[in-house]
N, C-alpha and C positions, 0 to 999 in steps of 0.2 A: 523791682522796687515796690514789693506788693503791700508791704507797710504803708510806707508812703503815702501809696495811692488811697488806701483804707483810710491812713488818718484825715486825708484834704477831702474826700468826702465826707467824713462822720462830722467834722467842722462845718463846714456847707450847709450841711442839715440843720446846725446849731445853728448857725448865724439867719436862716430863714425861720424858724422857729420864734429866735428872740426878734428879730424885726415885726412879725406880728402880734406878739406880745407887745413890745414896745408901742406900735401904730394903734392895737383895738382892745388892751384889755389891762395900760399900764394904769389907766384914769377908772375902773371899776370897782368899783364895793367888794366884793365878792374874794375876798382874800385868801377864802381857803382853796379855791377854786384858782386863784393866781398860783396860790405855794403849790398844789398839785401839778397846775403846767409848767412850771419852770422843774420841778423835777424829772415828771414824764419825759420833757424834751431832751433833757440831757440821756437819760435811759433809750428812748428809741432812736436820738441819733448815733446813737453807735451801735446799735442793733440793725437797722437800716441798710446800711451799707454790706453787709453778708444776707441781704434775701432779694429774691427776684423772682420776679413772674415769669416762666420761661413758657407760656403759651404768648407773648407780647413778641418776643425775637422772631427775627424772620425762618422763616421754615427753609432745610437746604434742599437744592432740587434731587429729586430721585438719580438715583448715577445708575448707569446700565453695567451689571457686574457678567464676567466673563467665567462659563466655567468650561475648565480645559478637561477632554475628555479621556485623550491621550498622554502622557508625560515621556519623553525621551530625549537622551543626548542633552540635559540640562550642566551648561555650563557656566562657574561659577569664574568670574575672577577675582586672585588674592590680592589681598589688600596690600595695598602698599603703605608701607610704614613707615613713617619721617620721622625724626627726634629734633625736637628746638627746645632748648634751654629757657623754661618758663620766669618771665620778666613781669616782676610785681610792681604796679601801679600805681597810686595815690589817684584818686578817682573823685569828682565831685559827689558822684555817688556815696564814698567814703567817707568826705568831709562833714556832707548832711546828716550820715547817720551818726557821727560821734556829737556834732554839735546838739543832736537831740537828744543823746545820751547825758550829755554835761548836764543840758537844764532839767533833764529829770533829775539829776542826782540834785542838782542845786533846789528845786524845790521839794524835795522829798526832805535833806539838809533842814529848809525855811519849818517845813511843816514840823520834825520833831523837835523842832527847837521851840516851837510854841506849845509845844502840848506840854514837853517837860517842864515848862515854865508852869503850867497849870498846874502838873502833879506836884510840883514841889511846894507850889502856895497850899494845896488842900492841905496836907498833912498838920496845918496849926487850926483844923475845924474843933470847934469846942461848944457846939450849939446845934440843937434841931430844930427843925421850922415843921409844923403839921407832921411831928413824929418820923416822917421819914426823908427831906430835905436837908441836907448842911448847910449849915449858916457861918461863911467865917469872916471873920473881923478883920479889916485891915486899919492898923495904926497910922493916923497922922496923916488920913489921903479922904477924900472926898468921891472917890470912886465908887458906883457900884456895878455891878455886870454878874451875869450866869452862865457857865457852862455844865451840861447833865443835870446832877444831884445838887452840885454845888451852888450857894448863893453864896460870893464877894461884894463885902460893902463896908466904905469908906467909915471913921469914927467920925468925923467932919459935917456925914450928910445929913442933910437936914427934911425932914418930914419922911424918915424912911418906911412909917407906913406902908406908904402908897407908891414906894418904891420898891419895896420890897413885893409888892402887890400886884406889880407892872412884872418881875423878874420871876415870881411864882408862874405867870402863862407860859414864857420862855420854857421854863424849867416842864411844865406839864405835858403841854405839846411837842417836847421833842425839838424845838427847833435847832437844839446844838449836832444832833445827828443831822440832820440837812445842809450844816453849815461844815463838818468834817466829809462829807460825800464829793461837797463841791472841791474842797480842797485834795480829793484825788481825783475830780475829772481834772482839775487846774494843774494834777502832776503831768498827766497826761496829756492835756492840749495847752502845755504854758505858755505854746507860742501866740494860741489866736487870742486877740484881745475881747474878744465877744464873751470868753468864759468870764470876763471879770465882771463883766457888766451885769453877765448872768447873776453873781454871787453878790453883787452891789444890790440887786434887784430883789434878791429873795431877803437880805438882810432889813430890805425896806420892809417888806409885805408882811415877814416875823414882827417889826415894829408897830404898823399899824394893825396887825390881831391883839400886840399886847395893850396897845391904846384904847383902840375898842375896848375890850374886856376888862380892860381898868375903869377905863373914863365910866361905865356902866352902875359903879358904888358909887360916884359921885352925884352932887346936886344933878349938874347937866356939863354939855361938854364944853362952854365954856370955861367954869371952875376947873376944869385938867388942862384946858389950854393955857389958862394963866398959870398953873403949876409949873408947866413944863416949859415956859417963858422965865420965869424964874428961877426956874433951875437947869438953865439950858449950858452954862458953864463949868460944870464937871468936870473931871476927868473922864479919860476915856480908860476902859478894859484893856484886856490882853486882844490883839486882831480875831483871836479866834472864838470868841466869845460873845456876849449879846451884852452890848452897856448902855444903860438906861442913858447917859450921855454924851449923847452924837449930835454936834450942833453943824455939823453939815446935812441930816435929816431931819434938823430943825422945822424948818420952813412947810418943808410938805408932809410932813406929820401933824401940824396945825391944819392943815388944807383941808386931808382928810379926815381929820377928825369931824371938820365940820360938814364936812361935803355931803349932800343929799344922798340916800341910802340908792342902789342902782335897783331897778326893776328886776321881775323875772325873763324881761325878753331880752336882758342884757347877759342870761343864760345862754339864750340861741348863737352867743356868739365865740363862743366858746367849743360847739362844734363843729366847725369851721376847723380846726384843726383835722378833723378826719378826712377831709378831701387834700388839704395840705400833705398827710401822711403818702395819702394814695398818689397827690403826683410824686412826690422826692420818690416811692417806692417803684413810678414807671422809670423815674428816671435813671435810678439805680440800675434799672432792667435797659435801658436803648443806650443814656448818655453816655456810661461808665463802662467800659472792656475790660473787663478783670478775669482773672483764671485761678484765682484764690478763692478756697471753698465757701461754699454760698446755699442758702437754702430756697429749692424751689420749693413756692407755693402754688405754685399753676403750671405744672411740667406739659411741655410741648407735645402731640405724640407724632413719636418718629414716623419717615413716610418709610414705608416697603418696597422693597427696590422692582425699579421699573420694569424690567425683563432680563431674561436669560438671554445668553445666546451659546453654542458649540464652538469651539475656537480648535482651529488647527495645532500643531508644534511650532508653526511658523512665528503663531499670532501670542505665542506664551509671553511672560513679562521674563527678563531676566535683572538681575540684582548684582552691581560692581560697589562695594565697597571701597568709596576711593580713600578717605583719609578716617581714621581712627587713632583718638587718644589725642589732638593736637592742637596747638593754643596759635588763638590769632593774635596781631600784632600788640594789643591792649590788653594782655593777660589771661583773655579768658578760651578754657578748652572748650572744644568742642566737635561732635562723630558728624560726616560725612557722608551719603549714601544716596548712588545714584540707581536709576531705575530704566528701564525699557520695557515699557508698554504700549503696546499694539502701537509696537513701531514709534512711539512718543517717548519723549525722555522729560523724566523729574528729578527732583533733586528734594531731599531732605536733610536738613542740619538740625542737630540736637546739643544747643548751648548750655552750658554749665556757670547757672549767674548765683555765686555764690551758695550752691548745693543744690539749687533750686534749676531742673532740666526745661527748658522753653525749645518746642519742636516747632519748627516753621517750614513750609512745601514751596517751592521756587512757582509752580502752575497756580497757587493757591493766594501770593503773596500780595500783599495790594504796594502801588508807588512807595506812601508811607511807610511801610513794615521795612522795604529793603533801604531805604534811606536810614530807615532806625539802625539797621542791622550796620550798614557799613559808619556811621558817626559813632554808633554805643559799642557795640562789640568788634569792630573794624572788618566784618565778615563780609565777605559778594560770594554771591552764588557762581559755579563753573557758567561757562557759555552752550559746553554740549557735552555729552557724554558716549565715547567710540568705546565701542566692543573690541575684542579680536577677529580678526577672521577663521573662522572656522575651519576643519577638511568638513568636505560631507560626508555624511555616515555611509557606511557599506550598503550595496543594497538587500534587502530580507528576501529569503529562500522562497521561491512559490510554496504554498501552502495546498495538499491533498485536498481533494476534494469540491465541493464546489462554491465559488467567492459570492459569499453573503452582502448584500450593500444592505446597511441596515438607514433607513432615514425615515424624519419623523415628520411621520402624518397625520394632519389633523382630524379627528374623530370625526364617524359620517354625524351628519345632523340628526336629531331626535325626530321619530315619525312623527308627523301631525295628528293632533287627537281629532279620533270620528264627530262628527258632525251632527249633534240630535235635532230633531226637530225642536222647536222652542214652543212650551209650554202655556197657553195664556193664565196669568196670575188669576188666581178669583177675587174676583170683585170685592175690593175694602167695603168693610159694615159702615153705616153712614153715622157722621160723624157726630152728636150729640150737641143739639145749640146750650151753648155755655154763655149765659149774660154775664160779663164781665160789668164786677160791682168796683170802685176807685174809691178805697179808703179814705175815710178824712184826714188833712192834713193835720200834724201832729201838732201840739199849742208849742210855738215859740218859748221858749224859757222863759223867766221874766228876766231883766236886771237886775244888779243886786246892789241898790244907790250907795247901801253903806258900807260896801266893801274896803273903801276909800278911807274912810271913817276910821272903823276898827284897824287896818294895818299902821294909821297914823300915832291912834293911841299906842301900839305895841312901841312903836318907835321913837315915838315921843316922851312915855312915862317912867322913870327910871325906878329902881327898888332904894326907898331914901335909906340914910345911912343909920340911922335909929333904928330901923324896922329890921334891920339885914346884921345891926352887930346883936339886936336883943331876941334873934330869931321869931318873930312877929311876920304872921300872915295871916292870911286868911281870904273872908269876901266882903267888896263893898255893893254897895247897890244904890246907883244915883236916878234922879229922874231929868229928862232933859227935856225942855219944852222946845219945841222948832215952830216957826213962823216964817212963812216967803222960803223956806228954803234954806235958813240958818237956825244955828245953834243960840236962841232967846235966850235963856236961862239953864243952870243945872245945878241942882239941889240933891242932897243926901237924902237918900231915903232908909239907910241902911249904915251908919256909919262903921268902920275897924278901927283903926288908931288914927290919930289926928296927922302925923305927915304923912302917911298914906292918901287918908282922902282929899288933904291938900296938894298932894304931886295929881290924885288921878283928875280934879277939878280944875288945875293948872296947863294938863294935856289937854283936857278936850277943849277950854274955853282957849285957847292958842290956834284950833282947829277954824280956817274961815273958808275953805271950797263948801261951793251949793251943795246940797244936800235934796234929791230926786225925792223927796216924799210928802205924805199929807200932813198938813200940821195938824198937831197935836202934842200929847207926851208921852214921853219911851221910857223906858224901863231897863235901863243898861246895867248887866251885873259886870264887876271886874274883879277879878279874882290873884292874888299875890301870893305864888310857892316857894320855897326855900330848899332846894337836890342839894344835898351833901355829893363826896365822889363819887358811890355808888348809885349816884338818880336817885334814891329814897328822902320822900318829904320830911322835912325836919320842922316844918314852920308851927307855931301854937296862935293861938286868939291871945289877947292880951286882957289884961285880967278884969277891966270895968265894962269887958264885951257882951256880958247878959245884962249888965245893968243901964247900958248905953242904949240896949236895943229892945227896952220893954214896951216901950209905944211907939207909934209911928211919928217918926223923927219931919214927915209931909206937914208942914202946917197950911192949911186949906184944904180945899177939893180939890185934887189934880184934874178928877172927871173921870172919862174914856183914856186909861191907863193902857198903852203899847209894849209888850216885851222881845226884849234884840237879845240877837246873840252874848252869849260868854266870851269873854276877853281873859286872858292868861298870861300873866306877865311874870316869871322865872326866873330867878337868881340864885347864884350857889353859892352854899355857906362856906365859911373859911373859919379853924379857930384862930383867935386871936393868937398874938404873940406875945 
């Protein structure tokens, strides 16, 4: 049942997989880095299960092989042949594999019955979105949802913008191919409930990429969290599809919207899965006995057998084929064949389970295997294996001449080599006093107080919706005065368009962790770009930008003026609808 056995492992590995997703990485930011490992896991666990380290398995002990020098008088006995009328079964074995067959057929059923339901809705598209999306209209419904190319949405709905805006990420990133993937791991393991969970989970983590990257044209994330409060009543899509309307991911798509952005050490944990890999992979190799093909990746190497020896006619093995061709009491056939060596007797049976031959050695067998044998196949091994009696052979004619005894001896030992006198070395040239000089310690790095700073602005400052539908960017350049360690004052010294430097004024004065520096005033430029699909800048200055910026916008002395890093905050254009 080598199916079987493949599928309850390849699950196992699933369901360890998503346990640690679920326990360390179901609360992280990091969503593309989530949708990656829910994929990968489903991919290597079922790749898993066919490879194994075979230098990890126990090594067998060297066996002492016999070679006979002489051969004669070799006697064979015929097999003796029984004929029993082969008696067909109904086997729990049989049961399990049709009942797996049903639910495949039943969700393979589920699956084209959702898809056709999609094909038959595309065919009324009568609209493009960005030239190459379909946009199609459903009458009388409040729905909207995406799969592939396609965008479905309700005449009902209301602010479809921004729905449409949400359903554009889905559509861009693919996520409807992640979501038809899972629906054929789900044909295949429809038993274990872990895949669902799987697919419940990656459905999330598609929601909150589209949330992010929506909420991002907005003021802030509150104004999409009130959105999506209000229009949390929808209807819902076809299952197989992505609908902006799911008010059971209500809740915690609010969460994370708001939820503090995760570090980069919340990276480190993420590789944590490659030692995870590496046990399921020992385990594969010790915990699981399979004999279905498998890839070694650390092949064992074989030992070389322990010694020879000369063996008599006495000491040869002979071979009694007792039964061939015959089925035991539960249906199944299977050959027979016993053996006599150096006076020891074994037994081999060669079962026939379902096409598939399983050879098992009675000297070899452990308690379990023969218990397997007589419950599963109904088979016991014989108790002994009798020969016939032989005549003895005639005896051989004296032979002319004179009787050679040939036997082997072992080579005389190798002479000892001659004996020189020992040579005294000449004297080593003396050795060169070397003053060892100790390098200066290398200067400590410094800190970098505003690191802190800038990644909060990246985080904080949104692309406003003016600047991002009228394609408007550019630089601004503010001045910020610090006292004790906080952000005093920030002033324009450089203005671009008025929501601009009101959102980047709004980020930093939000800004209240200490600040490691001397006070004074700094010199922050922040810079705003607009990537079409191909990354290429599209953004322009806005048109009263030379006349905005003829004189210095500072009124006073600032004084001893500080200059900081460049800030780059990025948004991509979309044409209108």
């Amino acid at each position: 049942m080598n199916w079987l056995h493949y599928l309850l492992e390849a699950n196992l590995y699933l369901a360890v997989f998503y346990a640690f997703y679920y326990l360390f990485l179901n609360k992280e930011t990091h969503y593309t880095l989530n949708r990656v490992y829910l994929l990968l896991s489903c991919i290597i666990a079922f790749i898993l299960p066919v490879m194994q380290i075979g230098a990890l398995k126990p090594k067998d002990e060297p066996v002492q092989q016999t070679y006979t020098t002489v051969v004669q008088n070799s006697y064979v006995v015929q097999p003796i042949v029984t004929y029993e009328a082969p008696v067909s079964h109904f086997t729990l074995q049989d049961a399990v594999w049709y009942a797996y067959l049903l639910g495949i057929v039943v969700m393979a059923l589920i699956l084209i019955i959702k898809i056709g339901r999609l094909i038959k809705m595309t065919t009324s598209a009568n609209k493009l979105v960005d030239n190459k999306y379909k946009l199609i209209a459903l009458q009388g419904t409040n729905a909207a949802f995406s799969f592939f190319n396609y965008l479905f949405i309700g005449s009902k709905t209301t602010s479809s913008d921004i729905i449409i805006r949400h359903e554009l990420v889905h559509i861009r990133q693919k996520h409807s191919a992640d979501i038809v993937f899972m629906e054929l791991i789900k044909i295949v393991s429809w038993f274990n409930p872990i895949i669902y969970f799987m697919q419940m989970s990656l459905k999330t983590v598609h929601e909150y990429i589209a949330d992010e990257q929506t909420a991002a044209h907005e003021t802030d994330a509150l104004t999409y969290s009130s959105f999506l409060v209000n229009n949390a009543y929808g209807l819902n899509g076809v299952p197989l599809s992505h609908s902006f309307f799911n008010y059971n991911l209500l809740k915690k798509r609010i969460i994370m919207l708001n939820q503090k952005r995760s570090g980069n050490l919340a990276r480190l944990k993420y590789l944590a899965a490659v030692p995870i890999c590496a046990g399921m992979l020992c385990a594969s190799t010790l915990a699981f006995s399979k004999n279905y093909g498998w890839v070694d990746l650390a092949p064992a190497h074989k030992n070389a057998p322990a010694s020879f020896k000369t063996a008599s006619v006495a000491d040869t093995s002979h071979t009694a084929r007792i039964k061939h061709g015959d089925v035991t009491n539960k249906g199944y056939k299977y050959e027979e064949t016993g053996y006599l060596i150096d006076k020891k007797t074994d037994f081999r049976v060669i079962i026939d389970d379902k096409g598939e031959h399983k050879e098992y050695y009675k000297s070899k067998a452990k308690p379990a295997e023969l218990t397997m044998l007589q419950e599963k196949y109904g088979y016991t091994f014989p108790k002994m294996l009798i020969f016939p009696k032989l005549p003895p052979p005639p005896p051989a004619p004296p032979a002319p001449g004179k009787h050679l005894l040939k036997s082997k001896l072992a080579p005389p030992p190798p002479p000892a080599p001659p004996v020189s006198e020992k040579i005294p070395p000449p004297p080593a040239p003396p050795t060169p006093q070397v003053s060892e000089v100790t390098p200066p310690t290398p200067p400590v790095e410094p800190k970098k107080p505003l690191d802190s700073l800038y990644k909060y602005i990246m985080r904080m400052a949104r692309y406003p919706r003016s600047a991002h539908d009228n394609l408007i960017g550019g630089r601004v350049i503010l001045v910020l005065t610090i006292n004790n360690g906080k952000i005093d004052d920030v002033k324009l010294a450089r203005p671009l368009y008025d929501d601009i430097d009101n959102e980047v004024i709004r980020a930093i004065k939000s800004y209240n962790a200490p600040l490691d520096i001397k006070p004074g005033a700094y010199s922050l430029p922040v810079s705003f770009s607009l990537l079409d699909e191909q990354d290429k800048r599209v953004e322009h200055a806005p048109e009263n930008y030379k006349q905005k910026n003829k004189s210095n916008n500072i009124q006073g002395d600032p004084g001893t003026l500080y200059s900081l890093n460049e800030i780059f905050i990025v948004g991509y254009a979309t044409k209108k609808l």
